[in-house]
C-alpha positions as CSV (number, residue, x, y, z in Angstrom):
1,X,121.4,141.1,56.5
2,X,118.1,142.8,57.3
3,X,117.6,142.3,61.0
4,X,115.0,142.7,63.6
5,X,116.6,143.2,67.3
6,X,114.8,142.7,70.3
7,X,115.6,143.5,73.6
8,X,114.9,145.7,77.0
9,X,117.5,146.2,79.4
10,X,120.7,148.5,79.1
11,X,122.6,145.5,78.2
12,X,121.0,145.4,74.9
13,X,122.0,148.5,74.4
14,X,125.6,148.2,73.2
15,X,124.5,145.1,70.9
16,X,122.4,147.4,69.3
17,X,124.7,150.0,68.5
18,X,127.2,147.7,67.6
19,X,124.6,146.2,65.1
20,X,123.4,149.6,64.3
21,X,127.0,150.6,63.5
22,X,127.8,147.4,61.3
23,X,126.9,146.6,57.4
24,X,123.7,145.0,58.7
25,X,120.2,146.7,58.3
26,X,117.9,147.0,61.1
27,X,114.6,146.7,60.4
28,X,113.2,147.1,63.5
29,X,113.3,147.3,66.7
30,X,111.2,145.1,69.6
31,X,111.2,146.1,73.2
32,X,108.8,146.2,75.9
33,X,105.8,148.7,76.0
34,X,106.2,151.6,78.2
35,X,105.8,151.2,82.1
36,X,104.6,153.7,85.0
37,X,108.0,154.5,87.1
38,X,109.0,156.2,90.0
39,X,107.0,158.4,93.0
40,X,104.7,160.0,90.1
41,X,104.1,156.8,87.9
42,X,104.9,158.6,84.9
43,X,105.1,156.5,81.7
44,X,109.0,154.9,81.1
45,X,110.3,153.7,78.3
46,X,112.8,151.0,77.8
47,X,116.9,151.6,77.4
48,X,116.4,149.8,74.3
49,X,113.8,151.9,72.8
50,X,115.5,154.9,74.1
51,X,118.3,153.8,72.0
52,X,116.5,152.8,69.0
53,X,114.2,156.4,69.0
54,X,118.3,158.3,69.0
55,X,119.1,156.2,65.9
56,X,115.3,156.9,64.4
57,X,114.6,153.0,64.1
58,X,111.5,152.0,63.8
59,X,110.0,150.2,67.1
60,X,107.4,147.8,68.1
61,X,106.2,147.3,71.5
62,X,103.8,144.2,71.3
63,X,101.5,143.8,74.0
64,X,101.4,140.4,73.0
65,X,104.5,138.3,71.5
66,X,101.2,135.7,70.4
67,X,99.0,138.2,68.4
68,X,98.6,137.8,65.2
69,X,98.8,141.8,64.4
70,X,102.4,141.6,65.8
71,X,103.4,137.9,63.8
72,X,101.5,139.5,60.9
73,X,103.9,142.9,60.9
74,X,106.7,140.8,61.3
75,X,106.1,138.5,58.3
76,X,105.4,141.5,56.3
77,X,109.2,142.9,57.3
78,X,111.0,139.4,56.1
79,X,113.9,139.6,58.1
80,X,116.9,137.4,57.6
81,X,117.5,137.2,61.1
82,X,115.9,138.1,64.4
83,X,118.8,139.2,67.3
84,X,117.2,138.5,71.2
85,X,119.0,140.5,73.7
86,X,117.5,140.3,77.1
87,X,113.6,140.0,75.5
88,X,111.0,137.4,76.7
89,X,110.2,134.0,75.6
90,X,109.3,134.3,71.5
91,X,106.8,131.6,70.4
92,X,108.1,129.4,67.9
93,X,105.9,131.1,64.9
94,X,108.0,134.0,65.7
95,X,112.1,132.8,66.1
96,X,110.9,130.5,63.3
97,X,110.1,133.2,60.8
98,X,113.5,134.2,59.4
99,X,115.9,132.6,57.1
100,X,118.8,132.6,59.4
101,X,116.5,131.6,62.4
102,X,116.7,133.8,65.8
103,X,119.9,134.2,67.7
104,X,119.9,135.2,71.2
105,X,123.0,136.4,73.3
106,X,123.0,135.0,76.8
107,X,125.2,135.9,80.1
108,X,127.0,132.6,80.4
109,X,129.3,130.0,79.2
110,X,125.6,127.9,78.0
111,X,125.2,125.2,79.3
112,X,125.3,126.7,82.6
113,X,123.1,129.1,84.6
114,X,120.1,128.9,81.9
115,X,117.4,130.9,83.2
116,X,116.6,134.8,84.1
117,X,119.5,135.3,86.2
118,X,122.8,133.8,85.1
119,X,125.3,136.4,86.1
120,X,123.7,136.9,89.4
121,X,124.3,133.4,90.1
122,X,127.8,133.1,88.3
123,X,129.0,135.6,91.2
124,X,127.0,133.7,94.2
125,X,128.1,131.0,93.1
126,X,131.8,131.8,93.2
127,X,132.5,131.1,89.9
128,X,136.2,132.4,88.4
129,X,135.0,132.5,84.7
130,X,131.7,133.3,83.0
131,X,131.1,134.0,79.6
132,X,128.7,135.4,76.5
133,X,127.0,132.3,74.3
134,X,124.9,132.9,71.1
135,X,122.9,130.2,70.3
136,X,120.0,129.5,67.5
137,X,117.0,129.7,69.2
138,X,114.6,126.5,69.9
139,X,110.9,125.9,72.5
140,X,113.3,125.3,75.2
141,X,114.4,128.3,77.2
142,X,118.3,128.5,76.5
143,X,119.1,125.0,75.5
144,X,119.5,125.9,71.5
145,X,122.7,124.9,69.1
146,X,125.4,127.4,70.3
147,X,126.7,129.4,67.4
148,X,129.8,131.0,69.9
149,X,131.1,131.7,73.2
150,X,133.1,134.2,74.8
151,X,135.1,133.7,77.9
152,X,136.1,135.8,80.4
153,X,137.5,135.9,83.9
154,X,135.8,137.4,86.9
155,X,137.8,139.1,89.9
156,X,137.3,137.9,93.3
157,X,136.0,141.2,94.7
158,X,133.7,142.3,91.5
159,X,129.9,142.6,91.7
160,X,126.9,142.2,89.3
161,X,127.1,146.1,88.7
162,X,130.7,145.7,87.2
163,X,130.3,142.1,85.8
164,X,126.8,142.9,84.1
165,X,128.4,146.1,82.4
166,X,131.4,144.3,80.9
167,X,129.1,141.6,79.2
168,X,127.1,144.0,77.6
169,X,130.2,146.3,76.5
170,X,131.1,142.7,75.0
171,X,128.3,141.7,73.4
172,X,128.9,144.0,70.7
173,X,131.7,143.0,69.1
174,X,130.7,139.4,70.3
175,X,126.9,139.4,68.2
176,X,129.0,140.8,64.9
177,X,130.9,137.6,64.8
178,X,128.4,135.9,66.0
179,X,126.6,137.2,62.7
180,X,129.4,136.9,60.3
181,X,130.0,133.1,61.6
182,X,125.9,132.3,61.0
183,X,126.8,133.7,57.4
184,X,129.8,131.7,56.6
185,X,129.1,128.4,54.3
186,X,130.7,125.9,56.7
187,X,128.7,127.1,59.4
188,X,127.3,124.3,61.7
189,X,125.9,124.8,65.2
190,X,127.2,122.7,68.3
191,X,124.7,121.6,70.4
192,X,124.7,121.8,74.0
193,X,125.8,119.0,76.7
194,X,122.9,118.6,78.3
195,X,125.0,116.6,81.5
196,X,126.7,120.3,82.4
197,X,123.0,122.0,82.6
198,X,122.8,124.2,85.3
199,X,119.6,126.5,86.6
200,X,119.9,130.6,86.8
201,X,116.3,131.2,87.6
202,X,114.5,134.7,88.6
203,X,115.9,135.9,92.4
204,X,113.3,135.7,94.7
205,X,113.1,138.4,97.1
206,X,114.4,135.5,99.9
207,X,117.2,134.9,97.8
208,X,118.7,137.9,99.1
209,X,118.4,138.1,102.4
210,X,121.6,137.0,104.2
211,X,122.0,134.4,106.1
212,X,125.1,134.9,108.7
213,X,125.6,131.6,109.9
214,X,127.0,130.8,106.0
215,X,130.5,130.7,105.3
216,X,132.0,134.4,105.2
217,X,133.5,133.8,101.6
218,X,129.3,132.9,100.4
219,X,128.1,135.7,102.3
220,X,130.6,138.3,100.5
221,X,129.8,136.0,97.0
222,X,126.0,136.9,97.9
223,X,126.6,140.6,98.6
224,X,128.8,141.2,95.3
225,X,126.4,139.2,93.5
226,X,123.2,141.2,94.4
227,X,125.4,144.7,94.2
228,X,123.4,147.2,94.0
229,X,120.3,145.5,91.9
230,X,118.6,144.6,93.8
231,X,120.6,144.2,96.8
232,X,121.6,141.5,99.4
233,X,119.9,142.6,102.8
234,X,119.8,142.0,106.8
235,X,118.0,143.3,109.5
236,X,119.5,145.7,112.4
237,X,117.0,147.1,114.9
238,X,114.3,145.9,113.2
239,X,115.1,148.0,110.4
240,X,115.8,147.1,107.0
241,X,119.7,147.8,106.1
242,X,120.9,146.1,102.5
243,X,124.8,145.8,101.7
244,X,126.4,146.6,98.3
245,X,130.2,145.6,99.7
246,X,132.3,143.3,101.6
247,X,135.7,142.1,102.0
248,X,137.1,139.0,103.5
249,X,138.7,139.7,106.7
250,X,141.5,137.8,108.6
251,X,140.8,139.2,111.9
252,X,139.8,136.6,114.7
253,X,137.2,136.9,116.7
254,X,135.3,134.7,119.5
255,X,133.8,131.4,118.3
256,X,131.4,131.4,121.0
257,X,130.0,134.4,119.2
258,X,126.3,134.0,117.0
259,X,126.7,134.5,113.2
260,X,125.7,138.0,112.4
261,X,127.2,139.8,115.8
262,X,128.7,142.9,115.3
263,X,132.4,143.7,116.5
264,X,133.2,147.3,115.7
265,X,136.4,148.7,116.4
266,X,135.3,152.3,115.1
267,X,136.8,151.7,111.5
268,X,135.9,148.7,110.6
269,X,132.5,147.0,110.7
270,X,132.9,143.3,111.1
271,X,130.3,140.5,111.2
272,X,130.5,136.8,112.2
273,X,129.5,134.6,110.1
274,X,129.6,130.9,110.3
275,X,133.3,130.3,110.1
276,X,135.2,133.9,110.0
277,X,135.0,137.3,109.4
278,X,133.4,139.6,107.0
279,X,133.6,143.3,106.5
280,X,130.7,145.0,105.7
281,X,132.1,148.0,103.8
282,X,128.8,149.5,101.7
283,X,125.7,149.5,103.4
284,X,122.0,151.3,102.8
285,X,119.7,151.6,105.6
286,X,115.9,152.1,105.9
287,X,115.6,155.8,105.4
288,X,118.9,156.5,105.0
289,X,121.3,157.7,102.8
290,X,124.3,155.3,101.5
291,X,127.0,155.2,104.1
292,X,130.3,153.0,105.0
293,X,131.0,150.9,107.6
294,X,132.9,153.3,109.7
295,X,129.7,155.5,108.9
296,X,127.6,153.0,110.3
297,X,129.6,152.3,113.5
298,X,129.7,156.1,114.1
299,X,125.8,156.1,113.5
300,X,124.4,153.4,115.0
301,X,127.0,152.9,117.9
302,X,126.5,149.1,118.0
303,X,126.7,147.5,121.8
304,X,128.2,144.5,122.6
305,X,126.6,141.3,121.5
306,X,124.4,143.1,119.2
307,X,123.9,141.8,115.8
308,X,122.5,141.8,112.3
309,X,119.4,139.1,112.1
């Protein structure tokens, strides 16, 4: 097939190789124009188009998915199919140009967590599976016929870093069947059960701050769900501090005490939270380099009946 990819993000990146790697022919290569980053604001370019310039493929980085100078240079490539990785929201004259339609790859078992964020809210959420779907694309965000899914568990202790990694690592393999299934002659599209929809949209910067007086297993599901992009945070002396690790903890501690008080025992930094214990074990504070919790105690020197707020 000749194929135009489109993506941003590292987790494009493996689909891309893997498609890069495979029979198919990629035409081109969409991704995001280049953005000002870090303290000097020099010009970035995506992980995708970083990628695509090492395999010297052509790329396009549309200001505007609605011009008619990018529709017209896509019409003029033909493509059999366009693959959507992690890419914004195509208008339909676009996803509707190629034979095969335009696939996209999302980071759940579809119908569930639709939206900008779905592993982020998998691992709030608590969930014990997640997933990869492909699915033909349609106006709606992420409600199109799925083509296939991918299951997978997800540990009790693993973060969004971890999770995030493993989908994309997946997603290569997964958008070559995904491909040779579209391909096959009894190919027919399931659509999705609109009863099991679920939301995944963009985090707020609210959306992590933690609240203590939540249970201690949603805290640590908030902590490992925000870990370490962009990270779940608190506040201790007025100061900024955000946490990348947790662990459940079995210790007891007084139930008169306020959610987010501190009980240090110089090796382990332990927090109440509305019904129990949590461990803060990965912490970065304002202005400060990345410590542990026995770091932190030895630091800081929390008092008695201080707390996180």
């Amino acid at each position: 097939m000749k194929i135009v990819f489109m993506g941003t993000p590292e987790f494009a990146c493996a689909p891309l190789t893997a498609l890069q790697n495979s029979q198919h022919r990629i035409a081109a290569v969409v991704t995001g124009p280049d953005k000002p980053a870090g303290r000097g604001k020099n010009l970035r370019a995506t992980a995708v188009k970083e990628q695509a310039e090492q395999f010297g493929l052509p790329v396009l980085m549309p200001e505007s998915l609605k011009s008619e100078e990018f529709y017209q240079e896509l019409k003029k490539i033909a493509p059999d199919l366009i693959v959507i990785v992690a890419f914004r929201i195509l208008p339909e004259r676009i996803f509707g140009l190629p034979k095969f339609g335009s696939l996209n790859i999302h980071g759940s078992l579809l119908p569930k967590y639709r939206g900008a964020a779905p592993i982020q809210w998998a691992l709030i959420n608590g969930e014990k599976e997640t997933g990869l779907s492909s699915f033909l694309l349609k106006s709606e965000v992420d409600t199109g016929d799925i083509i296939l899914q991918q299951k997978t568990k997800i540990d009790d202790n693993e973060n969004f870093d971890s999770l995030y990694n493993r989908l994309s690592q997946m997603a290569g393999q997964f958008l070559l069947d995904s491909i040779k299934k579209i391909e096959s002659k009894d190919f027919k599209p399931a659509r999705q059960d609109e009863s099991l929809s679920t939301p995944a949209p963009k985090l707020k910067s609210s959306d992590a701050l933690i609240d203590f007086e939540k249970s201690a297993v949603k805290v640590h599901n908030l902590i490992r769900g925000l870990a370490t992009r962009p990270g779940a945070f608190t506040f201790f002396r007025s100061k900024k501090v955000k946490v990348y690790a947790s662990k459940l903890s079995d210790k007891t501690f007084d139930i008169s005490a306020q959610p987010g008080s501190i009980l240090s025992d110089k090796s382990e930094l332990l927090v109440q939270c509305g019904e129990s214990l949590l461990e803060l074990t990965r912490l970065l504070p304002e202005g400060k380099k990345e410590m542990d919790g026995r770091s932190f105690i030895n630091g800081y020197r929390p008092e008695s009946g201080e707390s996180f707020d």
